[in-house]
Backbone bond lengths (Angstrom), bond angles and torsions (degrees), N, CA, C in turn:
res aa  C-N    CA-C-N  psi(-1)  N-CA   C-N-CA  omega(-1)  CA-C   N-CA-C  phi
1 X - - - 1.453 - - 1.522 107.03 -
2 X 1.274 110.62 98.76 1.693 102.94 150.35 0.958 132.28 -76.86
3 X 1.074 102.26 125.68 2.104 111.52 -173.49 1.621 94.72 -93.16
4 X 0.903 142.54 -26.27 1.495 113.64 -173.76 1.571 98.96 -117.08
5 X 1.333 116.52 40.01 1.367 121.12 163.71 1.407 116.05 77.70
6 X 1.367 116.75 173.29 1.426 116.63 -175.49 1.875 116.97 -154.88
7 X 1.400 112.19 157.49 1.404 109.91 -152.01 1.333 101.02 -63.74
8 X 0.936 117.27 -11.83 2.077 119.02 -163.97 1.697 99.90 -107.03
9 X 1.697 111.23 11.52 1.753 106.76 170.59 2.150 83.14 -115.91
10 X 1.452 88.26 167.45 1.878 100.53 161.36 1.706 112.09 -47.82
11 X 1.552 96.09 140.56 1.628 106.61 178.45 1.589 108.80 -64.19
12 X 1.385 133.26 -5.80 1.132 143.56 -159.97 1.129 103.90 -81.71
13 X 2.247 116.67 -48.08 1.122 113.77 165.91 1.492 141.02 -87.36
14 X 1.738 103.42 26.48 1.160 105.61 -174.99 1.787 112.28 -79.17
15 X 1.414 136.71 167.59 1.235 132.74 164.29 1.334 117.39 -129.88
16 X 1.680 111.83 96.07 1.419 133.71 -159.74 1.221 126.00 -100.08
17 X 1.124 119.98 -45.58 1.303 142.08 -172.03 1.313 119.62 -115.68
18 X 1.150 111.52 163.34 1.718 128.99 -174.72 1.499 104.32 -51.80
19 X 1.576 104.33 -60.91 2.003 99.63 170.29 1.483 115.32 -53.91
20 X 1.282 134.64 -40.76 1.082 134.57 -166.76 1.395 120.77 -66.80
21 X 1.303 98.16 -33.17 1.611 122.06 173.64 1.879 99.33 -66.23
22 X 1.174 86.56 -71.95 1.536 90.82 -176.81 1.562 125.58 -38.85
23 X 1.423 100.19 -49.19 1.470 111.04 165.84 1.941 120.76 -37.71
24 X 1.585 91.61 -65.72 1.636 107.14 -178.16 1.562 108.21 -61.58
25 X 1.387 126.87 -23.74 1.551 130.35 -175.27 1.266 134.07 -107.99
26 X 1.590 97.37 -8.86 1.482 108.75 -162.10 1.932 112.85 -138.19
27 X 1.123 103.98 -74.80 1.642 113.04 168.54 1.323 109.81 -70.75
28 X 1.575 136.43 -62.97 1.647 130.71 -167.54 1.474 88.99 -106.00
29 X 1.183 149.99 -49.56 1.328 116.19 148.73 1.572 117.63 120.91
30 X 2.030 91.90 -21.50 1.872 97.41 -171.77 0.941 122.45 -69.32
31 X 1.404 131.61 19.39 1.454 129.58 -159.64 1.434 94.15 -112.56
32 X 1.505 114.74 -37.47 1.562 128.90 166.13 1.238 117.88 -41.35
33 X 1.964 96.68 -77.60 1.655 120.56 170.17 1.492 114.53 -17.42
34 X 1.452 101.02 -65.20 1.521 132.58 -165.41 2.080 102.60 -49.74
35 X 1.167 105.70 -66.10 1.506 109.02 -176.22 0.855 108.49 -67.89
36 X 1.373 147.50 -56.28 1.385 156.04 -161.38 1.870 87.19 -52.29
37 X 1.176 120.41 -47.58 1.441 115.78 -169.82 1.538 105.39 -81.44
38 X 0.871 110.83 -28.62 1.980 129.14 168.70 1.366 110.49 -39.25
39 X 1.678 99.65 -67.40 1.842 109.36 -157.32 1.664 83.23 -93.82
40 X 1.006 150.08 9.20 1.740 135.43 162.93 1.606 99.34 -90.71
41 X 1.372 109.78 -39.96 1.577 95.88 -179.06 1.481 135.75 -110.78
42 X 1.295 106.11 10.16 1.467 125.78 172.18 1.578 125.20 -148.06
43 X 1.304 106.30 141.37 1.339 107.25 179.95 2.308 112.39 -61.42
44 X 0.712 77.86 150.94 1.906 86.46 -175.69 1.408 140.03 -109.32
45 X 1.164 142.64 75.09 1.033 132.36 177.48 1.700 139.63 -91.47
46 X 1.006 112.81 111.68 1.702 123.91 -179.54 1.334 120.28 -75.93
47 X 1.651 103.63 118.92 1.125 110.58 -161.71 1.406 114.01 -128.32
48 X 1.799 119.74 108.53 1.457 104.87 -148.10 1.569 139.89 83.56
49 X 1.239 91.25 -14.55 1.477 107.37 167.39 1.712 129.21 -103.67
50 X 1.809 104.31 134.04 0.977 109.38 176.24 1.294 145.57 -61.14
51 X 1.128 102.59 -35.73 1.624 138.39 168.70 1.895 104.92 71.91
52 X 1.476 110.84 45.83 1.403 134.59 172.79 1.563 123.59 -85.80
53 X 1.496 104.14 -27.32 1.611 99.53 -177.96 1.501 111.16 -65.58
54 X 1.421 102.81 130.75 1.503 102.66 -176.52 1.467 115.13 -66.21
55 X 1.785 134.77 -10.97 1.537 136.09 166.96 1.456 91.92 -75.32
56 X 1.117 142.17 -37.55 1.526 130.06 -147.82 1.735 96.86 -96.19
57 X 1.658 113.94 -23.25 1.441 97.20 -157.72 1.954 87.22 -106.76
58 X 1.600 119.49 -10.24 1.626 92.42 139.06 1.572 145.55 -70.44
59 X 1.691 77.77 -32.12 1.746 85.41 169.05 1.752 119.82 -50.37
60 X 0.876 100.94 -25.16 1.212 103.45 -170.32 1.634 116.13 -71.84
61 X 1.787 93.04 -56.50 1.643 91.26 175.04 1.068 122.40 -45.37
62 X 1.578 107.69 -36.42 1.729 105.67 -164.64 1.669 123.71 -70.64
63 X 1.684 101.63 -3.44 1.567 125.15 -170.29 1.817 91.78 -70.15
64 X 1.591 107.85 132.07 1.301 110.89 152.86 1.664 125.37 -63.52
65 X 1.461 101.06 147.67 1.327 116.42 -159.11 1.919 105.41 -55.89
66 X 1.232 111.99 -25.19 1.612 119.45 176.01 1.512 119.21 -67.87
67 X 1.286 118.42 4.19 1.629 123.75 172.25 1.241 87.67 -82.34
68 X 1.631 95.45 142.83 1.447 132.35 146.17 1.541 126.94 -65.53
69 X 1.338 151.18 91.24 0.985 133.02 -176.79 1.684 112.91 -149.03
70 X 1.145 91.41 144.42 1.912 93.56 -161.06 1.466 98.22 -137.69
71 X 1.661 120.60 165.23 1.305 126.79 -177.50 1.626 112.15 -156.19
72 X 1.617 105.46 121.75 1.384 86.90 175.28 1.213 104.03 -102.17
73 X 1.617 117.93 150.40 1.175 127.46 -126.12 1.798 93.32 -160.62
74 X 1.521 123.82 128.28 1.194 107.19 150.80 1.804 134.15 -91.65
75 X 1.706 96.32 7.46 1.171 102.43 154.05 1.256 123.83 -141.14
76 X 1.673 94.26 114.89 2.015 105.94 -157.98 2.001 99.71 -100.89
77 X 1.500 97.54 -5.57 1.663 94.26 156.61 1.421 119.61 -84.82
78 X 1.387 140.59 2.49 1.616 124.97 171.86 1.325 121.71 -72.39
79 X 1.164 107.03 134.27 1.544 94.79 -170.53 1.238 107.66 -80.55
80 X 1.220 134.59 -14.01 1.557 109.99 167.97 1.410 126.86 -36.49
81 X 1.471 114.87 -41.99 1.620 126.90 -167.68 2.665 94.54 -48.05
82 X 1.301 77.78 -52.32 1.415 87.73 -176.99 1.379 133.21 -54.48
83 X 1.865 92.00 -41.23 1.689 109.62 173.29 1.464 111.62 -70.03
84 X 1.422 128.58 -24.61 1.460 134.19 -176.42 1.457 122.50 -115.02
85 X 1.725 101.16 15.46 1.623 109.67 149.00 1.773 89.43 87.44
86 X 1.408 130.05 26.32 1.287 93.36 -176.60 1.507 92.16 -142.27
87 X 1.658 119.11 133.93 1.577 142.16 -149.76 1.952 83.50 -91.81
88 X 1.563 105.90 117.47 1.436 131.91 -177.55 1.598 104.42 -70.24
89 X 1.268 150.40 129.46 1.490 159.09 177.53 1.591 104.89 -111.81
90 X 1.531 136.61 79.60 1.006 128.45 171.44 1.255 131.45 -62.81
91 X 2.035 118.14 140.11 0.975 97.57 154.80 1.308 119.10 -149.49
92 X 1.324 137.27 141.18 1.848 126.29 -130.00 2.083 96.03 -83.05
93 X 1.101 90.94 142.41 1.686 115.23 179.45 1.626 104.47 -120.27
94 X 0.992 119.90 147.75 1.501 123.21 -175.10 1.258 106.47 -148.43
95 X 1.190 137.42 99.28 1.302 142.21 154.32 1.497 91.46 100.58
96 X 1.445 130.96 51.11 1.751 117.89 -173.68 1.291 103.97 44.45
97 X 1.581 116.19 44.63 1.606 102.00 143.00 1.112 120.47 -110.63
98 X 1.219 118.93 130.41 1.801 111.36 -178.07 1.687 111.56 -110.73
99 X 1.530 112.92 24.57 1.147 95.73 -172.42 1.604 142.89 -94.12
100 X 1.880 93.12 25.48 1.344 144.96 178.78 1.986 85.50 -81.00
101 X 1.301 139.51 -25.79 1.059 128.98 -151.67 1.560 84.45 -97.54
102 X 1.381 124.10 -51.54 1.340 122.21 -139.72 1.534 83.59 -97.08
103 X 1.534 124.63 -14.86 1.935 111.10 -176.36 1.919 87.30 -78.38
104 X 1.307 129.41 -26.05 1.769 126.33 -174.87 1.259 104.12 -50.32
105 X 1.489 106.34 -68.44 1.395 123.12 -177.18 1.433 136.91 -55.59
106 X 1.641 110.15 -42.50 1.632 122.13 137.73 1.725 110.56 -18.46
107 X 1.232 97.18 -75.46 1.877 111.44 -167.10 1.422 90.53 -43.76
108 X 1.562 103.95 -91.76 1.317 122.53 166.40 1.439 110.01 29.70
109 X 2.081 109.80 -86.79 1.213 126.89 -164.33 1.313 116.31 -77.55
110 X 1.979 108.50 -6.93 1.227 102.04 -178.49 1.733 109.28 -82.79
111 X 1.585 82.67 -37.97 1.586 94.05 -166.68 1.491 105.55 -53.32
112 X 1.392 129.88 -9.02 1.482 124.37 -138.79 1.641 87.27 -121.69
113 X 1.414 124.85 10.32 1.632 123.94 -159.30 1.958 81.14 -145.21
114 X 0.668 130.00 3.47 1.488 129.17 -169.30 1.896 105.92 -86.54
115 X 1.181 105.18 104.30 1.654 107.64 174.92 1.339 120.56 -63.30
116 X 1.620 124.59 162.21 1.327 124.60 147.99 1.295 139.40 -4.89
117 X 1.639 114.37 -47.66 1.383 126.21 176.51 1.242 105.04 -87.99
118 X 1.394 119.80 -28.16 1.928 113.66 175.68 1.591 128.16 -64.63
119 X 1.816 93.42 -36.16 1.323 93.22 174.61 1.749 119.43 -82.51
120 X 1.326 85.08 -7.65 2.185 84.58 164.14 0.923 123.65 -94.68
121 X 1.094 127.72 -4.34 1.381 150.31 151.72 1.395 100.69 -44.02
122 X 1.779 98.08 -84.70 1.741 106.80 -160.30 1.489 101.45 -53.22
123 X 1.883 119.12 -43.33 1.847 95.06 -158.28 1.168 110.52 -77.95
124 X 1.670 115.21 -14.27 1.453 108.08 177.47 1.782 112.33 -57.14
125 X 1.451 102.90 -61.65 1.518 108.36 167.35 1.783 111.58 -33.95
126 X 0.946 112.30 -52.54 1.073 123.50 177.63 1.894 139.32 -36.57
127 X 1.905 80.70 -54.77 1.376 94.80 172.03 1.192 135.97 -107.11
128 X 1.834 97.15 2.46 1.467 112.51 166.94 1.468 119.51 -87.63
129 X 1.216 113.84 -5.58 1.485 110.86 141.52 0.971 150.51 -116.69
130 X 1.726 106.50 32.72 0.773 127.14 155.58 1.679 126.21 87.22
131 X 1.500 123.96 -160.69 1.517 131.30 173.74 1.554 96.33 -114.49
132 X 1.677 115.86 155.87 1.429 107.18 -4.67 1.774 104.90 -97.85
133 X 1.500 104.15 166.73 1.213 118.50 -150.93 1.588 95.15 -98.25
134 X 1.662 132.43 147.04 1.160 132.75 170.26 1.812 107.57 -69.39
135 X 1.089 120.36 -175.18 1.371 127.78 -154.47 1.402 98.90 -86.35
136 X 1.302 127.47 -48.95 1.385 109.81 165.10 1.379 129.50 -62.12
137 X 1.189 117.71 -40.95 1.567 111.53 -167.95 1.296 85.76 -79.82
138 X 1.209 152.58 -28.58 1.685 130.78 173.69 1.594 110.60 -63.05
139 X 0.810 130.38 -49.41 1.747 136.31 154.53 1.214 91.83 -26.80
140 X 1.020 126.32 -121.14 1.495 134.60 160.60 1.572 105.03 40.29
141 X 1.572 98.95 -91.76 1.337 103.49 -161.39 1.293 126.39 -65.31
142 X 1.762 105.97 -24.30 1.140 110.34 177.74 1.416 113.89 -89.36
143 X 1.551 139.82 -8.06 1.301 118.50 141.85 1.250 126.38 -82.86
144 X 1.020 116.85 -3.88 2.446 112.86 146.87 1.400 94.07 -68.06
145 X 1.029 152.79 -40.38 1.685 134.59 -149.91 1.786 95.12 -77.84
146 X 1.315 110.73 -15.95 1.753 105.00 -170.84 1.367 96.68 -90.95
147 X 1.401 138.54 -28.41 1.142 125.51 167.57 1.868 129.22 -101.50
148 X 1.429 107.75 136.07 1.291 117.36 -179.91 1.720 129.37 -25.14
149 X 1.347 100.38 -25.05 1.337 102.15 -175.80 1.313 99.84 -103.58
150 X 1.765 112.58 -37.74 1.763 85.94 177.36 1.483 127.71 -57.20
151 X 1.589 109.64 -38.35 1.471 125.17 157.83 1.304 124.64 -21.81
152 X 1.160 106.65 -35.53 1.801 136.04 -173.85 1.197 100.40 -74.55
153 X 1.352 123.13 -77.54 1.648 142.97 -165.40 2.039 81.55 -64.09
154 X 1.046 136.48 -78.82 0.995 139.26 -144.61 1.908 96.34 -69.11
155 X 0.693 127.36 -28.03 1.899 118.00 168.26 1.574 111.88 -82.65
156 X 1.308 100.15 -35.23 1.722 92.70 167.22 1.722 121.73 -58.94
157 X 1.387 106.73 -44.08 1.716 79.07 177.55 2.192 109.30 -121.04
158 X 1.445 100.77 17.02 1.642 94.72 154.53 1.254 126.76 -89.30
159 X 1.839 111.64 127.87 1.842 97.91 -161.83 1.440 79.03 -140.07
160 X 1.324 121.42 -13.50 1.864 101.34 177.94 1.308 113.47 -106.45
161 X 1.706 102.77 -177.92 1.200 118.09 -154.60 1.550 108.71 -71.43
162 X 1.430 102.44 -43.20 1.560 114.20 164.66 1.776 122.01 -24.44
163 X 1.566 90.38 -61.50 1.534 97.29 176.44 1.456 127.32 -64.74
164 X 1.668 115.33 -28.29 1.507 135.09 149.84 1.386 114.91 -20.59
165 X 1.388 98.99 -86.37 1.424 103.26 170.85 1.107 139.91 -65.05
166 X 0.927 124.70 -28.93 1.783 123.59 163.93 1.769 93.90 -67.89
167 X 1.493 120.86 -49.33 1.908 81.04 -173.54 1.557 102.01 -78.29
168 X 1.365 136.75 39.37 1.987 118.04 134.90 1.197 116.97 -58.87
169 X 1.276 113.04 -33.48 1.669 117.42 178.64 1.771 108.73 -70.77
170 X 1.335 124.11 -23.68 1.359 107.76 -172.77 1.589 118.94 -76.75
171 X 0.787 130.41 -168.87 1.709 122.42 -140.26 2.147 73.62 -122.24
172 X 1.143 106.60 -72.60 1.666 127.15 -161.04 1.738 89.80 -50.07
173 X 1.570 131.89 -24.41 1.217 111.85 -158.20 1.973 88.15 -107.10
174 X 1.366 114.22 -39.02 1.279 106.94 -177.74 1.671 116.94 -46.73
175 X 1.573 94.63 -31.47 1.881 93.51 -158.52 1.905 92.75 -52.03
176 X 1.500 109.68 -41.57 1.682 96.23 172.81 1.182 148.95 -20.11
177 X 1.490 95.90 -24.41 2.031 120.98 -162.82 1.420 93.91 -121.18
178 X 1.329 131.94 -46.88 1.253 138.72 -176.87 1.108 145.80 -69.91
179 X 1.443 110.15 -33.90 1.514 114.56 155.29 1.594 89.68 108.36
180 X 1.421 120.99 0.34 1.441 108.24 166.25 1.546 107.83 -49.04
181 X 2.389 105.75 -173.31 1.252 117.19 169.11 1.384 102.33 -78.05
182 X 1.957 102.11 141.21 1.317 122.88 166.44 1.464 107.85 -50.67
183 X 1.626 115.52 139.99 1.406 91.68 171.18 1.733 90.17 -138.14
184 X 1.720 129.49 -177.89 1.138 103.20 174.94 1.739 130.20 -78.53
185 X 1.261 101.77 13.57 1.440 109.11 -147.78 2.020 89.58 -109.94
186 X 1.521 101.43 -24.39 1.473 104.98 -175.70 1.729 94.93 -78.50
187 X 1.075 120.23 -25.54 1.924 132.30 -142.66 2.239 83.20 -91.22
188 X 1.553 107.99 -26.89 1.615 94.98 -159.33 1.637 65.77 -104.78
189 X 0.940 163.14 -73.73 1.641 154.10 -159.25 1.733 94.14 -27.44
190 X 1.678 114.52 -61.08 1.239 101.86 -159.83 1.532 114.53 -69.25
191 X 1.291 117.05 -49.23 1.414 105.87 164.91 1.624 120.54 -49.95
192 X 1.243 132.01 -23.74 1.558 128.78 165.74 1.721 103.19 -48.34
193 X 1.591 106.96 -36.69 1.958 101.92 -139.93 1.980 71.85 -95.52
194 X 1.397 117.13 -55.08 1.520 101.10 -171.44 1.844 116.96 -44.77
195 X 1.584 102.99 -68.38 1.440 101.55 -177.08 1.574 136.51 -60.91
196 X 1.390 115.92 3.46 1.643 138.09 -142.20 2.047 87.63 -125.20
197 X 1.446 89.57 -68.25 1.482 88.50 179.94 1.789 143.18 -139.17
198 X 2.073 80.22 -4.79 1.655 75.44 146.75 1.845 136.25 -74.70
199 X 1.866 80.25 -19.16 1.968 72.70 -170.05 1.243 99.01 -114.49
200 X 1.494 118.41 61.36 1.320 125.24 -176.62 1.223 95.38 -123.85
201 X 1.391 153.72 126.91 1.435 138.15 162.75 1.191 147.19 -64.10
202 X 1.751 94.15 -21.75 1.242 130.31 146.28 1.231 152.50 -40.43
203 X 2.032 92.58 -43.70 1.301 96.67 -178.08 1.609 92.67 -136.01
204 X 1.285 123.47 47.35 1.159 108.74 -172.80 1.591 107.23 -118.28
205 X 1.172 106.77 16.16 1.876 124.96 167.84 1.604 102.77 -89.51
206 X 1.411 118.66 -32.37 1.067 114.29 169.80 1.311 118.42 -89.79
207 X 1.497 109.91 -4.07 1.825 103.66 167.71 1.750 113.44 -76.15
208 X 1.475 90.89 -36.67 1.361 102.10 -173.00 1.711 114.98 -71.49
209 X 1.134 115.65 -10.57 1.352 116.74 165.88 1.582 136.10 -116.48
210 X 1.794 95.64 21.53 1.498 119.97 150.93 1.112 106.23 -108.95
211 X 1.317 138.73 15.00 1.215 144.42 167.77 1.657 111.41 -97.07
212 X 1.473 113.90 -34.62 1.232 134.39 174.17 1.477 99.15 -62.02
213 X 1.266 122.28 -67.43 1.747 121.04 -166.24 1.345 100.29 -71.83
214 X 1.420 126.07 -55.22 1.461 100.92 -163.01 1.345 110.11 -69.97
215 X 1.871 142.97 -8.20 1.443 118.72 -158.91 1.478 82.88 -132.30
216 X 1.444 132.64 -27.57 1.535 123.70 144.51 1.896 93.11 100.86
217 X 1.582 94.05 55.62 1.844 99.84 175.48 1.556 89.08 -159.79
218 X 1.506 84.00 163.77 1.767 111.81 -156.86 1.377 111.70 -65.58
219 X 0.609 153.24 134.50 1.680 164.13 -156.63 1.487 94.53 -47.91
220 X 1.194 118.17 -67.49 1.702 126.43 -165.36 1.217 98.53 -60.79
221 X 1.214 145.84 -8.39 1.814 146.93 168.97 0.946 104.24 -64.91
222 X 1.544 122.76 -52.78 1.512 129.06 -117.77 1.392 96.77 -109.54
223 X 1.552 119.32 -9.48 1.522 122.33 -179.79 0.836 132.84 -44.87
224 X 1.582 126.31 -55.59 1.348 122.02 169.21 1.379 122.97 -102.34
225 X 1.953 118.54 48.58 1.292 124.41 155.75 1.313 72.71 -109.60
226 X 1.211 172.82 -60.14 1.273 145.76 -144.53 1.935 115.39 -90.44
227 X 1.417 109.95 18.38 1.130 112.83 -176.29 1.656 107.06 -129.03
228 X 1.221 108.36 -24.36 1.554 133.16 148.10 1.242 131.29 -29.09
229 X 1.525 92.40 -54.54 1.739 106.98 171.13 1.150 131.06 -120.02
230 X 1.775 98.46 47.81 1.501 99.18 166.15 1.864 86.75 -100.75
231 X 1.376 114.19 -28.06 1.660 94.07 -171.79 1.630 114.21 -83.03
């Protein structure tokens, strides 16, 4: 969304100048109106922006603490980002290069257009080579693990122990041990961990001792919650 217009709309709606500014922020005002209804009902991200105009960086304070608002930023240490309520998204620039910004956003729009068959694609790629995973494809996987289908793609091709343990760390597989909310994505995790390696004989010493860390009791306890949920 450009708010102060763009070269490919009428010059009429551009916002250029000191009056123009003033106009949209101050006397007619919709540029105000407009955000104030923005950051109450949607999350926000600033892109390219400094966040220097002295109307925009009161506007800001005056925003209740329940806005969403984020900035990618190649400098996510200023404290302004903090003083004006809004969570910094780094990404490294070197010598005024930002073109670390526009390879984010690339991904970004790809990742965000990527079908059913793409994302079985990537976790298969993914999990056939295994842990540990570089910083994106761990991103990655762990926002498929919150939804049902990544859960899906992701139990179809994890079968070792490797992959076991790294998901103790995932959020969707712990709620199992924890007593978090059921969700559907924890419900296809647990049938992954029962049928994969509780009822494996093989590998079911190693079920029983992710059963140990995440619920934090002695092996001989924990036997028949790990025999429980193979049915």
């Amino acid at each position: 969304m450009h708010l102060h217009g763009s070269v490919l709309r009428p010059p009429a709606q551009l916002v250029l100048t000191d009056r123009d500014f003033g106009r949209a922020y101050l006397t007619d005002a919709w540029a105000t109106r407009f955000l104030q209804k923005m950051f109450d009902e949607f999350t926000v991200l600033f892109v390219g922006y400094s966040h220097d105009d002295p109307i925009m960086r009161y506007l800001a304070l005056g925003l209740p603490s329940k806005t969403r608002r984020y900035v990618l930023t190649h400098l996510p240490d200023d404290d302004k980002w903090n003083h004006l309520g809004i969570v910094p998204v780094p990404y490294p620039a070197v010598e005024h290069d930002h073109s670390a910004l526009l390879a984010a956003l690339e991904e970004w729009d790809r990742r965000a257009r990527m079908g059913r068959l793409d994302h079985q694609t990537s976790m298969s790629e993914i999990v056939n080579a295994g842990p540990p995973l570089n910083p994106v494809d761990e991103d990655y996987v762990r926002q498929r693990l919150e939804r049902a289908d990544g859960a899906l793609e992701f139990a179809q091709f994890a079968r070792s122990v490797d992959w076991l343990r790294w998901a103790e760390s995932v959020e969707s597989f712990q709620r199992l041990f924890t007593g978090g909310a059921d969700t559907e994505a924890s419900s296809v995790l647990g049938n992954w961990f029962g049928q994969v390696y509780v009822a494996d004989p093989a590998l079911h010493g190693a079920a029983l001792q992710t059963v140990q860390r995440l619920v934090g009791r002695p092996l001989h306890s924990v036997r028949s919650l790990c025999e429980s949920s193979v049915s």
